[in-house]
C-alpha positions in Angstrom: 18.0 -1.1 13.3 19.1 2.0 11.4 19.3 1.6 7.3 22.5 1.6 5.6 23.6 0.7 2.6 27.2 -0.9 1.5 29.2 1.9 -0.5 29.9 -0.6 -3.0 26.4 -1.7 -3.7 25.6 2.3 -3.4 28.4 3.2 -6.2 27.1 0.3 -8.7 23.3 1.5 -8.4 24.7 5.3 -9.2 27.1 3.7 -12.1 24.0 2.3 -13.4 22.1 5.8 -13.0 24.5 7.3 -14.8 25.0 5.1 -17.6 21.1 5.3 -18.0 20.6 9.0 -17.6 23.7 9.5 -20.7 21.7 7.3 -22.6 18.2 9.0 -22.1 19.6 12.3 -23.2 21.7 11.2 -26.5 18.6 9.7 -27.3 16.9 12.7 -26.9 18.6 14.7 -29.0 19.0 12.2 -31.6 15.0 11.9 -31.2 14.8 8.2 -30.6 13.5 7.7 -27.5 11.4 5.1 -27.1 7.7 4.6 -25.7 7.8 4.7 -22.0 6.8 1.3 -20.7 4.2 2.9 -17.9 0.8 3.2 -19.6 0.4 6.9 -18.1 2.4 7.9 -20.9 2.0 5.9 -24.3 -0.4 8.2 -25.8 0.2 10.1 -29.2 0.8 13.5 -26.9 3.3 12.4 -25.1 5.0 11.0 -28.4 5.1 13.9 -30.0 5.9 16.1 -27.3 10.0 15.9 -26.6 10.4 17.5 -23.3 7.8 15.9 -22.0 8.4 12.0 -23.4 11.5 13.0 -21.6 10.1 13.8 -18.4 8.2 10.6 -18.5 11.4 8.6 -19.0 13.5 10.3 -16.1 10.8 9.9 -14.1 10.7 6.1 -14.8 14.4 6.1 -14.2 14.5 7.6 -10.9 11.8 5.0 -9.7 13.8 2.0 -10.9 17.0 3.6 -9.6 15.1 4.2 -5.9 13.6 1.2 -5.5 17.2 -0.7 -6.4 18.3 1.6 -3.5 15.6 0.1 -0.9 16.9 -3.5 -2.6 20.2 -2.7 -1.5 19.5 -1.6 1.7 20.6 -3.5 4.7 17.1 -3.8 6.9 15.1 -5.5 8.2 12.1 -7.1 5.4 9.2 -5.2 7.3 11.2 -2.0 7.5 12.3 -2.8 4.0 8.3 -3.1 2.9 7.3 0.0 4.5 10.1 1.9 2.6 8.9 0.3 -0.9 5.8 1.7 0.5 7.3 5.1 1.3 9.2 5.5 -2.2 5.9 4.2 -4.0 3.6 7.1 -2.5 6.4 10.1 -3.5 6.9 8.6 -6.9 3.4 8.5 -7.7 2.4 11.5 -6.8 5.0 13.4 -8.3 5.0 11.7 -11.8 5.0 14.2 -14.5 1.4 13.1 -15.5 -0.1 14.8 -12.4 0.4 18.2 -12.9 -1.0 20.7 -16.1 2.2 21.8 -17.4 4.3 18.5 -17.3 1.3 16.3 -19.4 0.8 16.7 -22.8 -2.4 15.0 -22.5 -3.7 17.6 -20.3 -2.4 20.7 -22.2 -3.7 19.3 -25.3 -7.2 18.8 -24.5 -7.2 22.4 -22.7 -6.5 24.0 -26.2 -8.7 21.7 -28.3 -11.6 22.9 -25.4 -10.7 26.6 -25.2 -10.8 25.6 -21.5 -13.8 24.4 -20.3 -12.0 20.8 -19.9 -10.2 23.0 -16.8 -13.3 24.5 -16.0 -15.1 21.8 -15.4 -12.4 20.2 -13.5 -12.3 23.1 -11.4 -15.8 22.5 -11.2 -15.6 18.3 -10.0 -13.1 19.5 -7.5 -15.1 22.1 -5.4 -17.9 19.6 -5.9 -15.6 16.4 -4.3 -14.3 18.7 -1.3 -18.1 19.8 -1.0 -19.0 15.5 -0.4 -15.4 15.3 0.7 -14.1 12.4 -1.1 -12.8 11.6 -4.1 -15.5 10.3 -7.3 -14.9 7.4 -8.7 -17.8 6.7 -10.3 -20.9 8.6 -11.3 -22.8 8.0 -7.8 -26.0 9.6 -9.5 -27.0 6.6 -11.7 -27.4 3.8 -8.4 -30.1 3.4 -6.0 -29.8 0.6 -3.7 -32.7 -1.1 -4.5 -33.9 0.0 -7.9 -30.8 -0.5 -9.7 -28.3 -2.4 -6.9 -28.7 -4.9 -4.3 -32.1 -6.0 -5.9 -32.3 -9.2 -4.7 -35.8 -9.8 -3.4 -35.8 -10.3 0.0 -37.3 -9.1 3.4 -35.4 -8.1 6.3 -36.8 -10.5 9.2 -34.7 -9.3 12.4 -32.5 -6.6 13.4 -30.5 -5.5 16.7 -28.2 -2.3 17.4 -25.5 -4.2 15.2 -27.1 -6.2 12.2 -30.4 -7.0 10.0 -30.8 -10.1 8.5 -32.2 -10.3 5.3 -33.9 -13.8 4.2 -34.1 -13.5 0.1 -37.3 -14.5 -1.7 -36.8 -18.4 -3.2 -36.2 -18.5 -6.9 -37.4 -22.4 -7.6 -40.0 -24.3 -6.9 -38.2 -26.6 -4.2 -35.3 -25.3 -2.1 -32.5 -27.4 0.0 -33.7 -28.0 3.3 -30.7 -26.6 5.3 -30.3 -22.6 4.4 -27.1 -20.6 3.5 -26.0 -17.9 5.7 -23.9 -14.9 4.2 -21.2 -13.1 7.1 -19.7 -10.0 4.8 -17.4 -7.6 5.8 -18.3 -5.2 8.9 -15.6 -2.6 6.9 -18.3 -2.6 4.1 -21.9 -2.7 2.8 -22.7 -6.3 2.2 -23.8 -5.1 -1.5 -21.3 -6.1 -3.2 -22.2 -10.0 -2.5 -25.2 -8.7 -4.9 -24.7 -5.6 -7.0 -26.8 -5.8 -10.1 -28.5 -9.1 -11.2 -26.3 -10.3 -13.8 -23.0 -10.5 -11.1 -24.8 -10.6 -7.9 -23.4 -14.1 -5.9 -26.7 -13.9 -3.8 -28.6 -13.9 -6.4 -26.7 -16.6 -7.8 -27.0 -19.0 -5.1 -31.0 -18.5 -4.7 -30.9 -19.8 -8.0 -29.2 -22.8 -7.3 -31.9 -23.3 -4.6 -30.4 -22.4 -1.6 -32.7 -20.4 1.3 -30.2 -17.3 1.6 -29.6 -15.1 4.4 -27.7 -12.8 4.9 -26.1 -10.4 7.7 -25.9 -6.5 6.8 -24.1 -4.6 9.4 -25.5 -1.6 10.5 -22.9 1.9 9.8 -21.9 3.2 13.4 -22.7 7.1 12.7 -21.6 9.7 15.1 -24.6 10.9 17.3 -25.8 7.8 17.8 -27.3 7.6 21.4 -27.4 4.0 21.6 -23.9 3.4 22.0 -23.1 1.7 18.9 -19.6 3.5 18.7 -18.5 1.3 22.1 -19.4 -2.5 20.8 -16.5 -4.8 20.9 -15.5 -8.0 19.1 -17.8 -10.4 21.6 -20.8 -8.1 20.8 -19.9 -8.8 16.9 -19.5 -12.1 17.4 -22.1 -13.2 20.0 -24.9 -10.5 18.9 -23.9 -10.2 15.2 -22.8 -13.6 13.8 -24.1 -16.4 16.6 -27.4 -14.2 16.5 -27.9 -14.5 12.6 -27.1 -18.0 12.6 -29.8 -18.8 15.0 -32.2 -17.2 13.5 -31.7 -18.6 10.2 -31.9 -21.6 11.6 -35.0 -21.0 14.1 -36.8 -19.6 10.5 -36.0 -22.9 9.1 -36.4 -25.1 11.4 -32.4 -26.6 10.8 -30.5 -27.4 13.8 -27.8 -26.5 11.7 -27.0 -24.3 8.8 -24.3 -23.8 6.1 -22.0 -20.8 5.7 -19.9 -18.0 3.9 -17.4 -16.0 5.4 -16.2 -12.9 3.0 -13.0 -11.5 4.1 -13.3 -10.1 8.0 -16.6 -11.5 7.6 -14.9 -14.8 7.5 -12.7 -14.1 10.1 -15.3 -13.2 12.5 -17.6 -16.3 11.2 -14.3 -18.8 12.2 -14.1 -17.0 15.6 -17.5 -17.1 16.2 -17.7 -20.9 15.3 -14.4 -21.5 17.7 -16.5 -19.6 20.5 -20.0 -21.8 19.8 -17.8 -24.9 19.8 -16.0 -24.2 22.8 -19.6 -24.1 24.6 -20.7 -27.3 23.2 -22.5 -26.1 20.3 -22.9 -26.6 16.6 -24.3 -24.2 14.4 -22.9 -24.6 11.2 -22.7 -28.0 9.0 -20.2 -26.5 5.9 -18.4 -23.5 6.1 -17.3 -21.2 3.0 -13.9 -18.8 3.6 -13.7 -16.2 0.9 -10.5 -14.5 0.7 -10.2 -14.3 4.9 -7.3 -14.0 7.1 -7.0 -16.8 10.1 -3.5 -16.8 10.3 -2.0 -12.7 10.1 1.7 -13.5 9.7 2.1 -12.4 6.1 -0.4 -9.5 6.3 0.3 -8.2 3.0 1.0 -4.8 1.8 -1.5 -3.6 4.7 1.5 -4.5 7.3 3.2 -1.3 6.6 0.8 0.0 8.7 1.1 -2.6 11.6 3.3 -1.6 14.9 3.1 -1.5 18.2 3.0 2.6 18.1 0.1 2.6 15.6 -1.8 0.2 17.6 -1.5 1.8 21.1 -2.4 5.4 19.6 -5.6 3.4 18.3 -6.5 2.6 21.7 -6.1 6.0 23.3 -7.6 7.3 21.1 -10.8 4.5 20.2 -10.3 1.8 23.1 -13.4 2.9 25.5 -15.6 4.6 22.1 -15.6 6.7 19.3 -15.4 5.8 15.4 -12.3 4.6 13.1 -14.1 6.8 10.5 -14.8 5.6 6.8 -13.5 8.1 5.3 -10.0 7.2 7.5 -10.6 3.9 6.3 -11.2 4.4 2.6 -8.0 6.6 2.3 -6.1 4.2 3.7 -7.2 1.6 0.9 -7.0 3.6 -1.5 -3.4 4.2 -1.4 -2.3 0.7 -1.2 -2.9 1.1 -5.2 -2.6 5.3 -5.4 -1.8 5.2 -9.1 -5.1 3.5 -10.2 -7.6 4.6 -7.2 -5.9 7.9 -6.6 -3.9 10.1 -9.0 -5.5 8.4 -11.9 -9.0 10.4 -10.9 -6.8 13.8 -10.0 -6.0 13.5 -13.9 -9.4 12.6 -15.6 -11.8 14.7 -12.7 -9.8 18.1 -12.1 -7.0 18.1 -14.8 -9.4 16.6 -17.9 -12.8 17.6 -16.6 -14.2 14.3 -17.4 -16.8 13.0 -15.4 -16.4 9.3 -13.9 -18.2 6.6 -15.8 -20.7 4.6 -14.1 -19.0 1.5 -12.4 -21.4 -1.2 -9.6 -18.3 -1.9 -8.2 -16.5 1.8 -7.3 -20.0 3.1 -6.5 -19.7 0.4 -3.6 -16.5 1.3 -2.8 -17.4 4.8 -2.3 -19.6 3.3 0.3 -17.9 3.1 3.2 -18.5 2.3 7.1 -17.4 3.3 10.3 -16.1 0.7 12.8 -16.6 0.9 16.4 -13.2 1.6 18.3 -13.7 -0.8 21.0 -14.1 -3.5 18.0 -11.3 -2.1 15.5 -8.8 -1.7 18.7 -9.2 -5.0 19.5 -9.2 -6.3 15.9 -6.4 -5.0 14.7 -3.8 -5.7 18.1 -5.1 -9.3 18.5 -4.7 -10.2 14.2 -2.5 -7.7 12.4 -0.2 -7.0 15.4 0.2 -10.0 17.9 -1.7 -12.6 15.4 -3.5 -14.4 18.5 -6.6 -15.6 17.0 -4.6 -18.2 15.1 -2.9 -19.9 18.3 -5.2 -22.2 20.4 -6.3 -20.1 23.7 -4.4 -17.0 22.5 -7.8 -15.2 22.8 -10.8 -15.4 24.6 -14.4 -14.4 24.1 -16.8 -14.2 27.3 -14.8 -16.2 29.4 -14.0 -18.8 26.1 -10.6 -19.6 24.5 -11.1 -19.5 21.0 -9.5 -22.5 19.4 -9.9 -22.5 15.2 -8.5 -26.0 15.4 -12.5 -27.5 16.5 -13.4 -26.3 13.5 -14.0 -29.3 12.0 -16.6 -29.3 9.6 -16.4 -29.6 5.9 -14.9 -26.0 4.9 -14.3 -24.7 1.0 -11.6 -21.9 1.4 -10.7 -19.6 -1.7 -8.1 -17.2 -2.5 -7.5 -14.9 -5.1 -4.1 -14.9 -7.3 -3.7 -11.2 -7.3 -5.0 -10.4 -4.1 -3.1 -7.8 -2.0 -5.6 -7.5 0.7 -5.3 -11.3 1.8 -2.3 -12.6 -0.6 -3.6 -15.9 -1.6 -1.2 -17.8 0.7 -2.6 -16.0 4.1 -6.1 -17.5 2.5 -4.7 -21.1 1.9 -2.8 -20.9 5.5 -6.4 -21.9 7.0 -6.4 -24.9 5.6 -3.1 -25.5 8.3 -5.5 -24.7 10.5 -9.0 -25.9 10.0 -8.9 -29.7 11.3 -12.0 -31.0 9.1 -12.2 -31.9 5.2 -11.0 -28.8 3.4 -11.1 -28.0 -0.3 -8.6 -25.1 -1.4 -9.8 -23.0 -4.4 -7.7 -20.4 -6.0 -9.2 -18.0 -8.3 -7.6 -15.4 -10.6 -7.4 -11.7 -10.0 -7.8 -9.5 -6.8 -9.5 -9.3 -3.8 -13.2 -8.3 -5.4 -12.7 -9.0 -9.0 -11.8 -12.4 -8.0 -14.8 -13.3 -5.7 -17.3 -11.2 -8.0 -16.7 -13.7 -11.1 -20.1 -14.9 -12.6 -20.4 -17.9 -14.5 -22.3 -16.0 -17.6 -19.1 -13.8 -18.1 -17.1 -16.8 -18.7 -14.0 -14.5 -17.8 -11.0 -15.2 -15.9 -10.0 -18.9 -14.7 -9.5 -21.1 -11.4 -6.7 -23.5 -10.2 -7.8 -26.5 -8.0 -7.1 -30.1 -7.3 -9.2 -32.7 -8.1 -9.4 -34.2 -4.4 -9.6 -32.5 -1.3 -7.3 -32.5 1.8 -9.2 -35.3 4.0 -9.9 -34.2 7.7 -6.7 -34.6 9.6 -4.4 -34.4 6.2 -1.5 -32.2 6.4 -1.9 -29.0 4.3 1.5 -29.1 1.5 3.2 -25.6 1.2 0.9 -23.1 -0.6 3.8 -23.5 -3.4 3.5 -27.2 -3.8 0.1 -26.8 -4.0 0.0 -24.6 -6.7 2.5 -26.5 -8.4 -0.3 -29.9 -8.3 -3.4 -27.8 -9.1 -5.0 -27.7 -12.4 -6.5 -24.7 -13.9 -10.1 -24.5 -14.9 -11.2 -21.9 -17.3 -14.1 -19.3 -16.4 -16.0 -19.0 -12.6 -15.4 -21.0 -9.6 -18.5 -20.1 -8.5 -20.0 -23.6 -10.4 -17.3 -25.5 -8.4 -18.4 -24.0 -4.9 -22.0 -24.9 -6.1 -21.1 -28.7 -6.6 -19.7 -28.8 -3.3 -21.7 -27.4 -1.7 -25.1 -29.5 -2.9 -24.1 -33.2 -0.5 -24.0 -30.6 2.3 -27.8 -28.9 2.0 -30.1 -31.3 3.0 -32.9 -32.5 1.0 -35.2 -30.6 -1.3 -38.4 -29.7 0.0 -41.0 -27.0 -1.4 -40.1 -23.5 -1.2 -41.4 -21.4 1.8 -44.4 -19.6 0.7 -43.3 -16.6 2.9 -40.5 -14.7 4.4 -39.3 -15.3 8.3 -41.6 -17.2 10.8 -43.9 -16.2 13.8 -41.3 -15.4 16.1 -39.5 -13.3 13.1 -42.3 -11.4 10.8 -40.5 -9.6 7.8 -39.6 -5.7 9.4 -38.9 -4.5 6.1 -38.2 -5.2 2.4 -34.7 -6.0 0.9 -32.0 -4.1 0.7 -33.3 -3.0 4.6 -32.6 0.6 6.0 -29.0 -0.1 7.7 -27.3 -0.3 4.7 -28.8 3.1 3.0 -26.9 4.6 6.1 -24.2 6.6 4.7 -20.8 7.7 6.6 -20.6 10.9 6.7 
């Protein structure tokens, strides 16, 4: 369907400009404009600087006037999404604060310097094309294992896809059944346990749980065992199945409990649909953290989803090769340019300041390469034709995968702010999931959400104070928030206390890592995840 856009809506929004842009400049030359309301320019510089507070306002009334334009425009909502997306990325990058001679800010501190603030963003530019990537932190103060991810633990098996690491007990008696961790294949498990005082690992050792947890191996190009060419069954049967078995062969649990983060969460459900369809039972509780089942509302990541993009991905990925992390991280970091993009092109090159030291953007610097077989088929059978939601709409080995078995006790959370998985694509599970289910919303986005420690006593939760029974039709995600109560600080304490009746008994803590048929290979963090992408 071609955009258009009715002349009379067209000649209101260009009244409107009009009216706006007269205002903007009497008020400039009357010297009483006002503080922009985008933070970019509230600074003294920009104050006192005329030409350039007036810059900053045009600039902000050219954005409101082009996104009432793509309001106005008679489309279709996911054409009308992608051109929000569209008029977000040109707005961004040409605001006035980007460049040396339209920010005050910039100009100021070049005097005050006598230039070495351009000098030595000259020099953190030839220094990021050298690594080729953006900094966003100051990389040089982590070391996976001195200072991040320092969890005790040993790695006790590994295959071409996956270690598992079993962490070190941290009390004297631990619940019989033991916790296993799925993260996301997209990125280092890390950031389940970045430094001591936020790590969620570390967290639930403490509680007395037997943790173990899966960390993907990083795909890297030369690899001559054919790592690049593993599919979603591999992932699933070799990756997730494999880790649960073994957690449970260590200790000695015909069944274990576990947590799903994001993709990790998807493949987890899958997995469980495929062990279910062949008669077996792995898991007693299952944990969903921030995780697409059902794809429908995909987000702001659907600007990205068509039938084009996904059959280039298949020529180009379908029988091997690498979606690349760098691809990958690019492509996340624009979903929020202004605060992961342009405002490091400001403070690196244009200010010469050097990142501060942040766990969290050192991780996401971090990246991992997919295989294509496994992205191809990811991203046509969720994003695209969102199959893995409909009972037999895929198939693993010869099994239909049907979420609705998945009855077990499950805990699903979603976060507020997300815009990875908008908290109502992470409560649409519990539409799904057939068993007792507990919904959890937390505040905040997609990390900052999950990554809440109790100690902080930051942020807050919304929550019922019953759960949906197994069987019980899920409300409407709007319903529910409109019942929930909100609870101040962590949900982390909440997951805790649900999860307890599910663990088993107490029994004394293993004196040792793994078992005779899996010997420790390795301390914690493990080699896979020190493999960077290149």
């Amino acid at each position: 369907m071609a955009a258009s856009l009715a002349p009379e809506a067209l000649a209101k929004i260009q009244a409107e400009f009009s009216r706006e842009y007269a205002g903007l400049l009497e008020q400039a030359r009357n010297g009483q404009l006002g503080v922009p309301s985008d933070r970019r320019f509230r600074s003294d510089a920009w104050q006192a600087n005329p030409a350039a507070l007036l810059s900053a306002h045009l600039w902000e009334l050219s954005a409101r006037t082009m996104n009432r334009m793509v309001d106005a425009t008679q489309v279709s909502e996911p054409l009308r999404n992608r051109l929000r997306f569209s008029i977000m990325q040109w707005l961004e990058a040409t605001a006035p604060s980007n460049f040396i001679f339209t920010n005050p800010e910039v100009q100021q501190l070049l005097l005050e310097s006598g230039g070495q603030s351009l000098a030595k963003g000259l020099q953190n530019l030839l220094h990021d094309i050298g690594k080729g990537r953006m900094s966003q932190t100051d990389e040089s103060v982590f070391e996976l294992g001195r200072n991040i991810a320092v969890t005790p633990g040993h790695v006790v098996f590994q295959n071409p896809l996956m270690q598992v690491i079993q962490y070190a007990p941290a009390t004297e008696q631990v619940f019989a059944r033991p916790l296993v961790i799925v993260p996301p294949c997209i990125n280092k498990y890390y950031i389940l346990d970045l430094q001591p005082e936020n790590s969620f690992v570390r967290h639930a050792v403490e509680q007395g749980h037997t943790v173990f947890l899966v960390s993907w191996r990083n795909p890297l190009p030369g690899d001559a065992d054919g790592s690049d060419r593993a599919t979603w069954a591999d992932y699933l049967e070799e990756g997730v199945l494999r880790a649960l078995q073994v957690a449970s062969d260590i200790s000695r649990q015909p069944t274990v409990n576990a947590v799903g983060f994001c993709v990790g969460g998807t493949m987890l459900a899958a997995a469980l649909a495929l062990a279910h369809a062949r008669g077996e039972r792995p898991v007693q509780a299952l944990t969903l953290l921030t995780t697409f089942l059902d794809f429908s509302d995909a987000g702001v990541l659907g600007v990205f989803v068509d039938e084009a993009h996904a059959r280039l991905r298949e020529q180009q990925l379908a029988q091997g090769g690498l979606m690349t992390a760098r691809e990958l991280a690019t492509t996340f970091s624009f979903l929020r340019p202004s605060e992961l993009v342009w405002n490091y092109v400001v403070n690196n090159y244009l200010k010469g300041v050097t990142p501060p030291a942040f766990d969290l953007l050192y991780w996401n610097s971090d990246g991992t390469n997919l295989p294509g077989p496994f992205f191809t088929w990811y991203f046509r059978n969720t994003y695209l034709e969102n199959r893995l939601c409909k009972p037999g709409g895929t198939t693993v080995n010869g099994h239909a995968i049907d979420l609705g078995t998945l009855d077990m006790p499950t805990y699903v959370y979603g976060s507020r702010e997300d815009h990875i998985v908008p908290w109502q694509s992470a409560y649409a599970s519990c539409g799904l999931l057939t068993g007792p289910r507990r919904f959890v919303l937390g505040a905040s986005g997609h990390i900052a959400g999950v990554v809440n420690p109790p100690a902080k006593k930051r942020r807050s939760y919304w929550a019922h104070a019953s759960q949906l029974e197994a069987g019980q039709q899920a409300p409407a995600a709007d319903v529910w928030l409109e019942a929930a109560n909100e609870h101040p600080g962590s949900w982390w304490p909440d997951w805790v206390a649900w999860l307890e009746p599910h663990a088993g008994a107490r029994r004394k803590a293993p004196a040792k890592p793994g078992s005779s048929r899996h010997k420790p290979l390795e301390p914690a963090p493990g080699s896979y995840v020190r493999a960077r992408a290149v």
